[in-house]
N, C-alpha and C positions, 0 to 999 in steps of 0.2 A: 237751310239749303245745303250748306256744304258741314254740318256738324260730325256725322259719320266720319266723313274725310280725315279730318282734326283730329275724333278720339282712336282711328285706327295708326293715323302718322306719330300719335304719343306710345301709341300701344309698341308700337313696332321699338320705336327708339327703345323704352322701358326694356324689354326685350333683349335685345342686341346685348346695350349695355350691359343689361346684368351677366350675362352669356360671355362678355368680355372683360367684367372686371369683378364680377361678384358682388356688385353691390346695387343696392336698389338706389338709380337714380333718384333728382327731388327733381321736382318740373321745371327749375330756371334749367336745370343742367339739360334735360330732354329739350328745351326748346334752344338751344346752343346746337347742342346736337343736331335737331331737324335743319334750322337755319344754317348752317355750315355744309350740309349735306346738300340744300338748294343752291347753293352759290357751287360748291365744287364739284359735283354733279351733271348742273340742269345751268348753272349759271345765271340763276335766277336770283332776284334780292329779294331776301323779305326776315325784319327781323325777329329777331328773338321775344321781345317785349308783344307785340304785335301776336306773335303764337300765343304767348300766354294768356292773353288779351281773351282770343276766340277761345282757345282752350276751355277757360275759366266759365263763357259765356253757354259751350257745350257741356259742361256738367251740372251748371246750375239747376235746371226744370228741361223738362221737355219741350215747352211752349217758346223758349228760347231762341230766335231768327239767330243763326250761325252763316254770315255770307262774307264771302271775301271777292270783292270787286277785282282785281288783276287776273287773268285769263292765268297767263304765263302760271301764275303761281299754281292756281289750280290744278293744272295739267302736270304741272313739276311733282304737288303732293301726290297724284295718282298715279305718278310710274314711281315716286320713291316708295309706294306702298302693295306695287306689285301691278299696277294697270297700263294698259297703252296711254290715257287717257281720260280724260269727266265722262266723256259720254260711254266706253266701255266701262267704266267706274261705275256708273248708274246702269246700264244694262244687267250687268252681271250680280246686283245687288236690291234685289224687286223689289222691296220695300220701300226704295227712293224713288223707284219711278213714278208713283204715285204723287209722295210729297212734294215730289219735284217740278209735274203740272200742277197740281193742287196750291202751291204757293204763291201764285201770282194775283189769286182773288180765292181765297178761304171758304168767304162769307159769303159771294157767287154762288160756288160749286155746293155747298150747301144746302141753300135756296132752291136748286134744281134737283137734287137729292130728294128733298120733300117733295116735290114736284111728283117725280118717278113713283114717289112710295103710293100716290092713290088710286092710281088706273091705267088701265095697258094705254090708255092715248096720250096722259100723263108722264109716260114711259117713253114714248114715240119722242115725243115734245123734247124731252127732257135729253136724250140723246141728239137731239139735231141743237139744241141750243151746245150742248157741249162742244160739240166739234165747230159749230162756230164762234162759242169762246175762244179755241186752242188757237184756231185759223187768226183769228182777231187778234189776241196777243201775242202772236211769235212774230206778226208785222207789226206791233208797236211795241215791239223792244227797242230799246234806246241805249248809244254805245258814248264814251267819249275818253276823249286822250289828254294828255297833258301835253302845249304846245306854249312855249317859250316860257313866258310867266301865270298861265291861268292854265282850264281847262276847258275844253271846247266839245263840242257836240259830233259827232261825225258817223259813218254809215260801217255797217262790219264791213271790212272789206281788208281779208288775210293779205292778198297781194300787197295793197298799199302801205297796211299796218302790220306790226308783229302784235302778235299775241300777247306780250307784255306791255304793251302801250296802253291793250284797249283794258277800259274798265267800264263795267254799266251806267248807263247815266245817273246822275244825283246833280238834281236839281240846284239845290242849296250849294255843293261843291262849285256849281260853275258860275251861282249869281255871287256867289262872296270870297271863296278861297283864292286868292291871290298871291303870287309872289314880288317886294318890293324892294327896292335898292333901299340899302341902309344909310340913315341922312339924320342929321341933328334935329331936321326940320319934319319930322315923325311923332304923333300922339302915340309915346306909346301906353301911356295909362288914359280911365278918363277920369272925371273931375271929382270921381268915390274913390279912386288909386286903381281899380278894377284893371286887367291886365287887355292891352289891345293889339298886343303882338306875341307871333308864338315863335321858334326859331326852332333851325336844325341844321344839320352836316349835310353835304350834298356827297358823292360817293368820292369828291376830292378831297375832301376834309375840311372843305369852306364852308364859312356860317352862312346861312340864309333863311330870312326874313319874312313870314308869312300873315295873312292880317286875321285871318281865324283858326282856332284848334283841330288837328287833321293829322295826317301821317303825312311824311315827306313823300312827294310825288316820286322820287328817285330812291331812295335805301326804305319806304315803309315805313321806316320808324315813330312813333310817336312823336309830335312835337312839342317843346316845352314852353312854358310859359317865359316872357324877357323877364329879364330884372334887372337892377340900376344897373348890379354888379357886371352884367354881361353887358348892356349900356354903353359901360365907361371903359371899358376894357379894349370890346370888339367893333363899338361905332363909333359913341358921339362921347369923348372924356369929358369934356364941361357940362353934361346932363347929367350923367350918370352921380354926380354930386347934388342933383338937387333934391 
């Protein structure tokens, strides 16, 4: 969905830089670059690790799903790569508009493709189903925020929310990603040693504590696996020994 975006925001840095310092950046350094340019810019968060992340994901194959859940950010990449905007982004760039409805059901649109190829009534069909696919899925799009410790479901709605709250729904994000107060009285391994806690910095520089593998709701960034070291240090010292 968004992989164009990705390989033109690296192309651009690439660019620049060499134009400014003569040298061919590496790709931690271009995603330093983008990311610093989102915050002092757009005043957006999102990090570096996280660009390389997708980056890495848009150059692998084509077949590659490239989506970035935070609105904010999206819009931030398209005016730092020359657009008002995603949806002037996609307008101006006809090859996405396709992919862009064509990615909510593939193997749908397909289906009725074959449909269209046998006969003008087939054809007829095959257009009226379309436009009530589109009609169909743009009311079940699904949005949600991050509210206190978890993530919640909630309706687009710019007035109430900013742009940087909302991310699209994920399912799984909202039956299990949690944030938990740091306690002695925490599993954080289970009974293989297997890790049951991930942690990260919040944009204050305070650790906190999350119970599945995700990016921090607040700075992006990947989250890392606990270990005794971090444990004994920054929770519980008498666990962190065992």
């Amino acid at each position: 969905m968004h992989k164009k975006l990705i390989v033109k925001a690296f192309e651009k840095a690439k660019k620049e830089e060499e134009k400014k310092t003569g040298i061919v950046a590496s790709k931690n350094r271009l995603s330093e670059i983008i990311s610093e340019v989102l915050w002092n810019d757009y005043k957006c968060v999102f990090g570096d690790k996280s660009l390389r992340v997708l980056y890495d994901k848009a150059k692998r194959n084509d077949e590659e799903v490239v989506e970035i859940k935070q609105m904010k950010v999206v819009d931030s990449l398209c005016k730092y790569v020359g657009y008002e905007d995603y949806i002037d982004f996609v307008n101006k760039n006809s090859d996405l508009k396709t992919s862009v409805e064509l990615s909510r059901d593939k193997n749908g649109v397909d289906k009725i493709i074959n449909l269209m190829n046998k006969n003008k009534v087939s054809l007829i069909l095959g257009i009226l189903l379309i436009v009530v696919f589109f009609i169909f899925s743009k009311k079940q799009q699904r949005w949600m925020i991050w509210e206190n410790n978890q993530y919640i479901e909630v309706e687009f709605d710019k007035e109430k929310y900013n742009l940087d709250e909302l991310e699209m729904y994920d399912e799984e994000s909202i039956a299990t990603f949690k944030k938990v107060e740091p306690s002695c009285d925490i599993v954080f391994f289970d009974k293989e040693g297997n890790v049951k806690i991930w942690y990260g910095k919040n944009l204050k520089g305070e650790l906190e504590i999350f119970t599945t593998l995700g990016v921090h709701p607040e700075t992006g960034k990947t989250l890392k696996p606990i270990s005794k070291y971090m444990i004994k240090k920054y929770i519980c010292p008498e666990k962190g020994n065992d």
